[in-house]
C-alpha positions as CSV (number, residue, x, y, z in Angstrom):
1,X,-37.7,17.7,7.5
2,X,-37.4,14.6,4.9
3,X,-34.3,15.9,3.1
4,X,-32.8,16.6,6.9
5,X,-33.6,13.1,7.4
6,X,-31.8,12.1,4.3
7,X,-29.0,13.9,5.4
8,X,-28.5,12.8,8.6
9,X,-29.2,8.9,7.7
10,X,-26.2,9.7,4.6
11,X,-23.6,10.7,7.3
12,X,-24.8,8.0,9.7
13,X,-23.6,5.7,6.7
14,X,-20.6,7.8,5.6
15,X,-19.4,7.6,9.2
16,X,-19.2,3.6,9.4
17,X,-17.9,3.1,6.1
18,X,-15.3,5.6,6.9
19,X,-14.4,3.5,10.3
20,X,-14.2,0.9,8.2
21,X,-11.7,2.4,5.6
22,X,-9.6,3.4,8.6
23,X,-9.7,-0.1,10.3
24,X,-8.4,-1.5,7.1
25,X,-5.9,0.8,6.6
26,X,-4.9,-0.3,10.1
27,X,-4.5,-3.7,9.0
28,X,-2.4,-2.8,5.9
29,X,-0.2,-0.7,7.8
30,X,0.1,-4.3,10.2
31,X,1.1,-6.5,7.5
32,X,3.8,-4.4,5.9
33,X,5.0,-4.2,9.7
34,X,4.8,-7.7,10.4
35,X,6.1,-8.7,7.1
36,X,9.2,-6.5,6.8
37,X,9.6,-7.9,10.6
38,X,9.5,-11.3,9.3
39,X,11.7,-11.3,7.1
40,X,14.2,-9.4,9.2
41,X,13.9,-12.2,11.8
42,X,13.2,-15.1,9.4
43,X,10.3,-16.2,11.2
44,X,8.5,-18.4,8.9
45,X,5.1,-18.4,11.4
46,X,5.1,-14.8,11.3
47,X,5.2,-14.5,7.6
48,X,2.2,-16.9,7.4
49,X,0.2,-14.9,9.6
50,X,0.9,-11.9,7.9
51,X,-0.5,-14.1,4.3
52,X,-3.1,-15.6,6.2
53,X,-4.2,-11.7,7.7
54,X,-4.6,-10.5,4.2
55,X,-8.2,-12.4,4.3
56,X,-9.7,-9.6,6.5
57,X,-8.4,-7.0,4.3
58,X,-10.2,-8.2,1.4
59,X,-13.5,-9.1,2.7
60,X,-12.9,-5.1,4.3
61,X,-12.4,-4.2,1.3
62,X,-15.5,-6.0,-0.6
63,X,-18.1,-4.5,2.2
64,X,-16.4,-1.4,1.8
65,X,-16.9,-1.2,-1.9
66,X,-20.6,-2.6,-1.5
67,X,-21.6,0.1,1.2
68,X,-20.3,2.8,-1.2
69,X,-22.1,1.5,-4.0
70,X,-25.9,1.6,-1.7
71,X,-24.8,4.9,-0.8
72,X,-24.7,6.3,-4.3
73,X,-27.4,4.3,-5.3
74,X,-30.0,5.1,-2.5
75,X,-29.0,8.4,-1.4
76,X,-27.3,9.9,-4.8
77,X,-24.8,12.3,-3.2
78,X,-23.9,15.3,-5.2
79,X,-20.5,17.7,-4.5
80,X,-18.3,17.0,-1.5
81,X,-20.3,14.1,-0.9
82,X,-20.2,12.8,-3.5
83,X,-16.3,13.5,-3.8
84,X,-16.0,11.5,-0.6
85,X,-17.8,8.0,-1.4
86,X,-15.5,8.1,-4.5
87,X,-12.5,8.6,-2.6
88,X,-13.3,6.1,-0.2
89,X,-13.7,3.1,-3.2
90,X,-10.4,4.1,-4.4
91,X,-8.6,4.5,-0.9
92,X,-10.1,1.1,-0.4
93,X,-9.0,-0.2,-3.7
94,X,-5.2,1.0,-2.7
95,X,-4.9,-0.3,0.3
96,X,-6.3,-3.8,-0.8
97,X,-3.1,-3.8,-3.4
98,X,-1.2,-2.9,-0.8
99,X,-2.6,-5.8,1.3
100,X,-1.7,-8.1,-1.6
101,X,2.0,-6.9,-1.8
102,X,2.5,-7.4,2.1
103,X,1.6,-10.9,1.4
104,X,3.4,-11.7,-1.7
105,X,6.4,-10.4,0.6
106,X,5.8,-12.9,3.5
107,X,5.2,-15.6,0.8
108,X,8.6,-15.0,-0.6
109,X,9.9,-14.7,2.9
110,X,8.9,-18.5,3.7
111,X,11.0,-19.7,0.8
112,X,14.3,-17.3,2.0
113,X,14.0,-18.6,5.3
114,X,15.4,-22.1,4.1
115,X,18.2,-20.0,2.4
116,X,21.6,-18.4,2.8
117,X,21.2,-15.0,3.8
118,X,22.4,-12.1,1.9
119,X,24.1,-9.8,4.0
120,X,22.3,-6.6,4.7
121,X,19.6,-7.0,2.2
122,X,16.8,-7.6,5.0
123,X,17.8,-4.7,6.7
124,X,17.8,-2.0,4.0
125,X,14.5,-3.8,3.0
126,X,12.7,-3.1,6.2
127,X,14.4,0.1,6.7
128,X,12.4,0.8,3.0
129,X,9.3,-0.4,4.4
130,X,8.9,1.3,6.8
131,X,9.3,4.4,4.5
132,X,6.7,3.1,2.9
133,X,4.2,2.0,6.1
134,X,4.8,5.7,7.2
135,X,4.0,7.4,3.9
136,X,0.6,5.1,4.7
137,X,0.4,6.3,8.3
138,X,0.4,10.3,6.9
139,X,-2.1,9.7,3.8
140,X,-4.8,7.8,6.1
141,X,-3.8,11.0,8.4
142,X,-4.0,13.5,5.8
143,X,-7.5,12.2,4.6
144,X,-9.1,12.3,7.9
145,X,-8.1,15.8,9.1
146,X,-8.3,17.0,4.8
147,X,-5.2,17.6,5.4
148,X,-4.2,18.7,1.1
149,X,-0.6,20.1,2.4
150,X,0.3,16.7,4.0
151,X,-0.9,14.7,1.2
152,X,1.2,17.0,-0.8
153,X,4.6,15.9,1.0
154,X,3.6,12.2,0.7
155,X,3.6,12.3,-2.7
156,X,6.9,14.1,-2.7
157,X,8.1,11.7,-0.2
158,X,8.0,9.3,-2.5
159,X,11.3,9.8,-4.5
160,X,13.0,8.4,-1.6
161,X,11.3,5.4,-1.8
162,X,12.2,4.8,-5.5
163,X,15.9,5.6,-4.3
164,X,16.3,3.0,-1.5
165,X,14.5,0.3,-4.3
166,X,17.1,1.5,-7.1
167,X,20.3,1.3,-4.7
168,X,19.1,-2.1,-3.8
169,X,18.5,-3.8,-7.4
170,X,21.9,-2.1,-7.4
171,X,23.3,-4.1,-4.6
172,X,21.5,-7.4,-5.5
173,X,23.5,-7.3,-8.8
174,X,26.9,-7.2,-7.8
175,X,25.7,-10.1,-5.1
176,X,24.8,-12.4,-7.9
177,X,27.6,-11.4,-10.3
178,X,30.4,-11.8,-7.3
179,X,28.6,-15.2,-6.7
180,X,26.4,-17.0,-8.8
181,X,25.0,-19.0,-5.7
182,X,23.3,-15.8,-4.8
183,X,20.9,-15.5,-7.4
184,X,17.9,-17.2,-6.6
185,X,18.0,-15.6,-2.8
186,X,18.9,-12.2,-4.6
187,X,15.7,-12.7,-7.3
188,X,13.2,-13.5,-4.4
189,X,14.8,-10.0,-2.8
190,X,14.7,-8.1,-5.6
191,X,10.7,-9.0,-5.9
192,X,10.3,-8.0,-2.8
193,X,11.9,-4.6,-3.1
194,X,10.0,-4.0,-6.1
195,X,6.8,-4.9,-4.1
196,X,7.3,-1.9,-1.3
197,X,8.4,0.4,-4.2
198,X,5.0,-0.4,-5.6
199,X,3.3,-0.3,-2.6
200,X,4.6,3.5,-2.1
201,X,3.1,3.8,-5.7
202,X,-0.8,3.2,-4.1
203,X,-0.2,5.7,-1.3
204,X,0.9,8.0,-3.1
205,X,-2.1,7.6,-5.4
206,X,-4.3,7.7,-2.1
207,X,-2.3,11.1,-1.2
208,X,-4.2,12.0,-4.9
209,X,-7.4,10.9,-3.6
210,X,-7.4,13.1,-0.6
211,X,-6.2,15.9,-2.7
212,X,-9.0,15.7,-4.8
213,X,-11.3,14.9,-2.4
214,X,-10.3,18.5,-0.6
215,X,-9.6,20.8,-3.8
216,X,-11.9,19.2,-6.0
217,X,-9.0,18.5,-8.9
218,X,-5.9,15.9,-9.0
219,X,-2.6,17.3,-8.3
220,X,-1.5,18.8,-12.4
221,X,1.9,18.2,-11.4
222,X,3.6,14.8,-12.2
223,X,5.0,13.1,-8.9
224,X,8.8,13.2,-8.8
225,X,10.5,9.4,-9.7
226,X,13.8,8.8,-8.8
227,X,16.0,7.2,-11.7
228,X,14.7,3.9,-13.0
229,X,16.3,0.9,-12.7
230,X,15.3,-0.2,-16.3
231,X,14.0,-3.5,-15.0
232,X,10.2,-4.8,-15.4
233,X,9.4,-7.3,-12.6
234,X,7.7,-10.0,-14.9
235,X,3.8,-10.5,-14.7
236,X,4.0,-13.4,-13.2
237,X,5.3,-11.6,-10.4
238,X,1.8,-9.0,-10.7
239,X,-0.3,-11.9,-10.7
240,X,1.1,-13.5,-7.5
241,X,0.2,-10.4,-5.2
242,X,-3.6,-10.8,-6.6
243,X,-3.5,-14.1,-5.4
């Protein structure tokens, strides 16, 4: 009757840190919207919301990690169970960078705002991001119905991703070669580009997670990358999104 108890008080607790996982992921998904909206629309006020919104998905994402850690500490969860309050911290951890990438995009955004635009550069940018919120969409999908084959075709879906980001650095070049006057708007671009490719990098890690979390083992195979640019985005860059 006690270890019944246990049980049922463990899934009680599973279940609201899950909802909260889920409401967070929400949130992310929101600010790569808003933010790829923003700076298709170069509305400044929009872009601030979207850095201001990134609050909630931190403080989400610090209960989240504190809930998980009482769980295994006062319940001690063993197997599946134990499978799924790891996943969860490292769902959570993903989707907080992604948080921080969203907001490094709409902090760049309010500087382009006050610049000449580059010609079809915020369109292939949101076009990317939205890519990459729907990989999001099918990975928070996948890990709620333990769904492995979907998880599977997020990771895959991933090489399209790296494809938009490498015909873009590809395009920002020749803006700033054709005209030097382009370069600081086609830098600011360029980081944001790398940001959403990076983002797709942490869903496709969460696709991992819910792999593992269903089969027990990571995925053996490597996940497919589409030719690199050959350009680092300096760490300065790095440090910005963890701001």
């Amino acid at each position: 009757m006690i270890d019944q108890h246990i049980a049922s008080a463990f899934d009680r607790d599973l279940e609201e840190i899950q909802a909260h996982l889920m409401k967070m992921g929400g949130l992310v998904e929101n600010a790569i919207r808003e933010g790829a909206k923003s700076l298709k629309s170069r509305d400044e006020e929009l872009a601030e919301e979207v850095r201001k919104a990134d609050r909630q998905i931190d403080a989400l994402d610090m209960q989240i990690q504190e809930e998980c850690a009482r769980v295994l500490a006062l319940r001690q969860p063993i197997a599946s169970d134990l499978r799924t309050v790891l996943t969860v911290m490292k769902v959570a951890a993903n989707l907080e960078r992604i948080g921080d990438y969203a907001k490094n995009m709409a902090k760049r955004t309010t500087v382009l705002v006050h610049m000449q635009p580059i010609d079809g550069a915020s369109g292939a940018i949101k076009r990317m991001a939205s890519e990459v919120r729907q990989m999001l969409t099918d990975a928070l999908d996948a890990y709620i119905r333990r769904d492995e084959e979907l998880a599977h075709d997020v990771r895959h879906r991933d090489l399209e991703v790296d494809q938009m980001y490498n015909a873009l650095f590809r395009e920002f070049l020749t803006f700033m070669m054709e005209d030097p006057r382009n370069i600081t708007s086609c830098m600011h671009l360029h980081f944001i580009a790398k940001n959403i490719e990076r983002m797709g990098d942490h869903v496709t890690s969460i696709a991992d997670q819910v792999i593992y979390l269903v089969s027990g083992e990571l995925p053996d195979e490597a996940r497919p990358k589409g030719n690199s640019a050959n350009y680092e985005v300096p760490s300065e860059d790095t440090s910005e999104a963890e701001a």
